[in-house]
C-alpha positions as CSV (number, residue, x, y, z in Angstrom):
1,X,109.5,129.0,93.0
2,X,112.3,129.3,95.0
3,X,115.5,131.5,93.7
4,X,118.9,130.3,93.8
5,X,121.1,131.9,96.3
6,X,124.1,129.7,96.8
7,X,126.0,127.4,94.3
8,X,128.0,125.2,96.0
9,X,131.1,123.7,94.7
10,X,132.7,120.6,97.4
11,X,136.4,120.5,96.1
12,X,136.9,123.4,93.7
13,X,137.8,120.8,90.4
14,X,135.0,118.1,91.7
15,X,132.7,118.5,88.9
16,X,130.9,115.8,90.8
17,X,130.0,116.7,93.2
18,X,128.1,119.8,93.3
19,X,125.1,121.7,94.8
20,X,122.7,124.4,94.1
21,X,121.4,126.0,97.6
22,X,117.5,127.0,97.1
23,X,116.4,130.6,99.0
24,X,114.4,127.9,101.6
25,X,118.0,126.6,102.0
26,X,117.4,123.1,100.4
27,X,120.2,121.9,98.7
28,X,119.9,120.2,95.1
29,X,122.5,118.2,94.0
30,X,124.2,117.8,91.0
31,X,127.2,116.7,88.7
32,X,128.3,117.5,85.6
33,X,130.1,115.4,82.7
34,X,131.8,115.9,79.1
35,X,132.7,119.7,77.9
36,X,132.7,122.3,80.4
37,X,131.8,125.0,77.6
38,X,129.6,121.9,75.5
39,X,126.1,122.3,74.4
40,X,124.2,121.6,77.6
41,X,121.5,118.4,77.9
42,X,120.2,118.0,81.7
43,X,120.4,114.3,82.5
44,X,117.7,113.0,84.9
45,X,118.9,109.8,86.7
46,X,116.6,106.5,87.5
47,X,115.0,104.7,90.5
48,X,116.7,104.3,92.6
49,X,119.9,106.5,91.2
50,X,122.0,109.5,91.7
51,X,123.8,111.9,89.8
52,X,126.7,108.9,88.7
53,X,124.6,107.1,86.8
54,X,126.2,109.5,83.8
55,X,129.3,109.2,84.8
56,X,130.2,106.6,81.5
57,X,128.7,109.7,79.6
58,X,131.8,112.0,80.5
59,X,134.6,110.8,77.6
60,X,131.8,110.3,74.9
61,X,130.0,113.3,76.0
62,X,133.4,115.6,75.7
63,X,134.1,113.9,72.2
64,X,130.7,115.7,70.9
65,X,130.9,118.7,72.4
66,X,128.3,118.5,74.8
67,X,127.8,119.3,78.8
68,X,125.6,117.3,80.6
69,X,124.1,118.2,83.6
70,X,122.7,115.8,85.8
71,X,120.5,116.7,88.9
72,X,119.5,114.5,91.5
73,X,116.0,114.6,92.7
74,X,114.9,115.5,96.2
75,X,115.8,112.6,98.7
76,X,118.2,111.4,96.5
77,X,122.5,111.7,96.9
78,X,123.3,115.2,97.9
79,X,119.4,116.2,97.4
80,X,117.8,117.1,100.4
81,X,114.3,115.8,100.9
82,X,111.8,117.4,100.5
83,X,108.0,116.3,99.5
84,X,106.2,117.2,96.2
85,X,102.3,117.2,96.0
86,X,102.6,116.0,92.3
87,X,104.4,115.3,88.9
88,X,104.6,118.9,87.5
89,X,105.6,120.2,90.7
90,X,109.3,118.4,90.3
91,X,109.4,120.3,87.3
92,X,110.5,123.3,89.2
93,X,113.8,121.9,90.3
94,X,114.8,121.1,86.4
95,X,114.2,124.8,86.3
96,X,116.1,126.1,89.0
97,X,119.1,124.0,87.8
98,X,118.8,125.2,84.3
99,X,118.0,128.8,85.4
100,X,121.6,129.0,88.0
101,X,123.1,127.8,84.8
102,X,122.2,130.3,82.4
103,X,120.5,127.9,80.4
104,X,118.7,129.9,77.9
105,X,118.3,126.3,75.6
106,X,119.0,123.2,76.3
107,X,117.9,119.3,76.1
108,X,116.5,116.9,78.2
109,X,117.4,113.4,78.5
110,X,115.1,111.0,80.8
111,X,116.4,107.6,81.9
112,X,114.0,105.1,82.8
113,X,112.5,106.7,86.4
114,X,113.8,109.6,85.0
115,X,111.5,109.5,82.0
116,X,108.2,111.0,84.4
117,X,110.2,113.7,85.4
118,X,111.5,114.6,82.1
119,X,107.9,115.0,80.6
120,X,107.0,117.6,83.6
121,X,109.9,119.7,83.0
122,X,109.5,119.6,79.3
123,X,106.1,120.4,79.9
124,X,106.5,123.7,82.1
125,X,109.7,124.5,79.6
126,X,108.5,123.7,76.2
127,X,110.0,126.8,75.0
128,X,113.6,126.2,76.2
129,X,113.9,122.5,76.1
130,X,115.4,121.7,71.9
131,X,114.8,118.0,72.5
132,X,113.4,115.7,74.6
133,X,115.0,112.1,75.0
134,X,113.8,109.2,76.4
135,X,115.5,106.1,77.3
136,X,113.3,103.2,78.5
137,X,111.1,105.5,80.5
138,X,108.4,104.7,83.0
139,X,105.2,105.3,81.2
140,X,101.7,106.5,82.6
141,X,100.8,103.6,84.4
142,X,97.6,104.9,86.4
143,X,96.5,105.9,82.6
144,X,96.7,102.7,81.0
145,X,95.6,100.9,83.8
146,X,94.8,97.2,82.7
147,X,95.0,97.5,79.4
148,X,98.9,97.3,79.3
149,X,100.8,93.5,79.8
150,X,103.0,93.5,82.5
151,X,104.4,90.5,84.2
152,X,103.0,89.9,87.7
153,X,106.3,91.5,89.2
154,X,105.4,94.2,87.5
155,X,101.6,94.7,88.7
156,X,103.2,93.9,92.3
157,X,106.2,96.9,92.0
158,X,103.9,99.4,90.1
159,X,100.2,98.9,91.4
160,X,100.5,96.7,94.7
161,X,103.8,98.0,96.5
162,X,103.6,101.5,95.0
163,X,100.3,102.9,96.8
164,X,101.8,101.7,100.4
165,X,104.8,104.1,101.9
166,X,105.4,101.1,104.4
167,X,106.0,98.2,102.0
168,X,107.7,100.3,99.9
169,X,110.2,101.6,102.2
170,X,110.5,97.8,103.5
171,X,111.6,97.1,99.8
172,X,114.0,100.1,99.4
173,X,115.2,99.8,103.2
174,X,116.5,96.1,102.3
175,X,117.6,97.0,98.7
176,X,119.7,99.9,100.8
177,X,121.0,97.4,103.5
178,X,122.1,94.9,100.6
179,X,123.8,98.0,98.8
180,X,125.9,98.5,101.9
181,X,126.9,95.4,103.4
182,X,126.5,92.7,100.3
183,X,126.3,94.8,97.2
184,X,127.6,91.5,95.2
185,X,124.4,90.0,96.6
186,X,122.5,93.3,95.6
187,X,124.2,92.8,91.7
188,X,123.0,89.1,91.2
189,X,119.3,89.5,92.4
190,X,119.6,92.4,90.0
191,X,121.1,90.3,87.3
192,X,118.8,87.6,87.8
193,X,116.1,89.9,86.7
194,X,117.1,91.3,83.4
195,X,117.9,89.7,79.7
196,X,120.7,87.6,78.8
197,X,121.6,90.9,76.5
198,X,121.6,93.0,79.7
199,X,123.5,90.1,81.6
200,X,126.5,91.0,78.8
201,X,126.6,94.4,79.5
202,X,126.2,94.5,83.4
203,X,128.9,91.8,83.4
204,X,131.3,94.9,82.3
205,X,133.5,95.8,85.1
206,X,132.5,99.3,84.1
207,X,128.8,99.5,84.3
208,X,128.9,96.9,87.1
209,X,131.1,99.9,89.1
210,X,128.8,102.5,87.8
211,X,125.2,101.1,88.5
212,X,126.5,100.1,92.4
213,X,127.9,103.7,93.0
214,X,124.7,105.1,91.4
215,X,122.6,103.2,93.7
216,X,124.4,103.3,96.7
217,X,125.1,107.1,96.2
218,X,121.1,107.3,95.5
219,X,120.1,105.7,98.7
220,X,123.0,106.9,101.4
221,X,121.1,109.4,103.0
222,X,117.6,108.2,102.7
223,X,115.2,106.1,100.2
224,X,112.4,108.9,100.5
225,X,113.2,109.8,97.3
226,X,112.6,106.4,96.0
227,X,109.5,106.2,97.6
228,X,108.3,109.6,96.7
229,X,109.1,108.5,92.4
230,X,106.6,105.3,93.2
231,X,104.1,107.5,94.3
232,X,104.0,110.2,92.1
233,X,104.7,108.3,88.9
234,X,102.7,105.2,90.0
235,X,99.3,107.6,90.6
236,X,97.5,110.1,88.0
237,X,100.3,112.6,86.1
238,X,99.1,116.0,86.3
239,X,100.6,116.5,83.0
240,X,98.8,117.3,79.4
241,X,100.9,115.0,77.5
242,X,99.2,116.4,74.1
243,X,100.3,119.7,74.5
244,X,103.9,118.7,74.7
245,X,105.0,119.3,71.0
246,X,109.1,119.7,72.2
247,X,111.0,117.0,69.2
248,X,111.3,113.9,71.3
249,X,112.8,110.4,70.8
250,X,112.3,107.2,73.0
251,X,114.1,104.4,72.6
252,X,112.6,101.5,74.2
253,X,114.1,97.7,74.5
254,X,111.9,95.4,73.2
255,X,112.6,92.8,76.1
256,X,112.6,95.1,78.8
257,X,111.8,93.3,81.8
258,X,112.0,96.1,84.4
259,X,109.8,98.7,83.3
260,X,105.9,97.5,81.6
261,X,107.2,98.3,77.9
262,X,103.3,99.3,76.7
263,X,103.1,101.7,78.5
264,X,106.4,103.5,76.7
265,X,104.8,102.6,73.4
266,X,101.7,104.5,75.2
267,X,103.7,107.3,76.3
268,X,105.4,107.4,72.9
269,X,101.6,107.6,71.3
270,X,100.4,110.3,72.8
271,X,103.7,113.0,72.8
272,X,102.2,115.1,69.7
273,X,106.2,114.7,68.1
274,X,107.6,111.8,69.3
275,X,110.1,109.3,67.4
276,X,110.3,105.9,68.9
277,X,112.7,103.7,68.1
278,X,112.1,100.0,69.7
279,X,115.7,98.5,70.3
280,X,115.0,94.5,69.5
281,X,116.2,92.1,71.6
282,X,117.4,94.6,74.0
283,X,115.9,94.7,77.9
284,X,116.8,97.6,79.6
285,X,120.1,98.6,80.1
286,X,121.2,98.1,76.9
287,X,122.1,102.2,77.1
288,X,124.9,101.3,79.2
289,X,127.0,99.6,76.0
290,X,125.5,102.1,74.1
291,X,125.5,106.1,75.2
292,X,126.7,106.9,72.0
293,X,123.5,106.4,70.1
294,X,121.6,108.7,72.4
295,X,124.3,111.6,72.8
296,X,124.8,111.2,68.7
297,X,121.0,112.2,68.5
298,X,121.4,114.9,71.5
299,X,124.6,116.5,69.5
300,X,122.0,116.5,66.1
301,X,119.7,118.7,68.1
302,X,122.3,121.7,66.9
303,X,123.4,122.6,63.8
304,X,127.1,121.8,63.6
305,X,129.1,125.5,64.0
């Protein structure tokens, strides 16, 4: 694994906008939200995301105590590209982050796209990671194969589009133009995707703010890191989900319309400790009007002092 040389830090105060600089010179991005001196959690964004996506974290996050830490994965804001062979291999950037940080302990929150991530790094740092949470996660899709239900969107997205790096970038190279020059047009195809419960919350001039600078932080540079999450949590996880016994909790909307909800449940069946928690009536960014439940059960993973 590479070592960490460099921690860079654009704008002394910007806690940001920050970057790790590997020993091969790739940069890793990062920001960080809530208390400086908190109880640390590393925060791993969706597709397509960034490192803002946490940013409504920041004032509850500080409140409890805690510091959240959220990388960006390669390809993706101030990440440099760089291609990964499989799912476990990501893990090594979780541990570079938590490693420059003097992170002897620490949780792991995984946020929809994030949620694949979050397994491999929990399962290379069992012994480091307190608690493992899981927020409408992609589940092991390639695993269930046909015998989840997903709508036909869903089998077009996760088994059709996935496998092919050219209509995938078409997709993510329009989402990306749309971002830019018409993100209002880029919100209501969103919007007319989701829930009438999500359609409350996105209609909040705070999460609408924060899911376009996510996404359009996500995707400035390049979508390659978009593409690379299709492929590497679309195909075969090269992860032993059984030997994962880290205290984990998933919460999962039970009208989620973006992500194939069986295939949480599935993911939730076979983590050896898992707690999930099915959110009725919710879709699936219902954690957007509600960070609170998930740093509440972050906070519980430490005694109080």
């Amino acid at each position: 694994m590479d070592t960490i040389v460099t921690a860079e830090r654009p704008g002394s105060g910007d806690r940001a906008a920050r970057v790790l600089r590997l020993a091969n010179g790739r940069g890793i991005g990062y920001a960080e939200y809530g208390d400086p001196h908190g109880l640390p959690a590393i925060a791993l964004h969706g597709t397509p995301g960034s490192r803002y996506m946490f940013a409504l974290t920041d004032e509850g996050a500080r409140a409890r105590g805690l510091r959240l830490i959220a990388p960006e994965r390669p390809g993706y804001g101030l990440s440099e590209f760089q291609r990964m062979d499989s799912l476990a291999e990501t893990a090594a950037d979780v541990e570079a982050i938590a490693d420059a940080l003097g992170l002897d302990r620490f949780a792991l929150i995984g946020v929809s796209g994030g949620g694949p991530y979050a397994i491999a790094a929990a399962a290379l740092l069992k012994s480091r990671v307190l608690r493992l949470a899981l927020i409408g996660p992609v589940g092991p899709l390639a695993e269930c194969g046909d015998h989840i239900r997903m709508t036909h969107l869903h089998r077009l997205i996760f088994t059709r589009m996935a496998p092919s790096h050219h209509a995938a970038g078409a997709f993510f190279a329009s989402l990306r133009f749309l971002v830019d020059w018409a993100p209002g047009v880029a919100y209501h195809i969103l919007m007319q995707r989701v829930t009438e419960s999500d359609r409350i919350i996105m209609h909040r001039p705070e999460v609408r703010a924060n899911l376009q600078a996510a996404i359009s932080e996500g995707l400035r540079s390049t979508v390659e890191g978009a593409l690379q999450d299709l492929r590497l949590y679309c195909g075969p996880w090269d992860v032993r989900l059984a030997e994962i016994d880290v205290p984990a909790i998933m919460w999962q909307g039970s009208d989620d319309t973006i992500v194939p909800a069986d295939a949480a449940y599935h993911l939730a069946g076979a983590l050896p400790n898992c707690r999930l928690e099915v959110v009725e009536g919710a879709g699936h960014y219902w954690v957007f009007g509600d960070f609170g439940r998930v740093l509440d059960a972050v906070r519980a993973t430490w005694p109080n002092p």
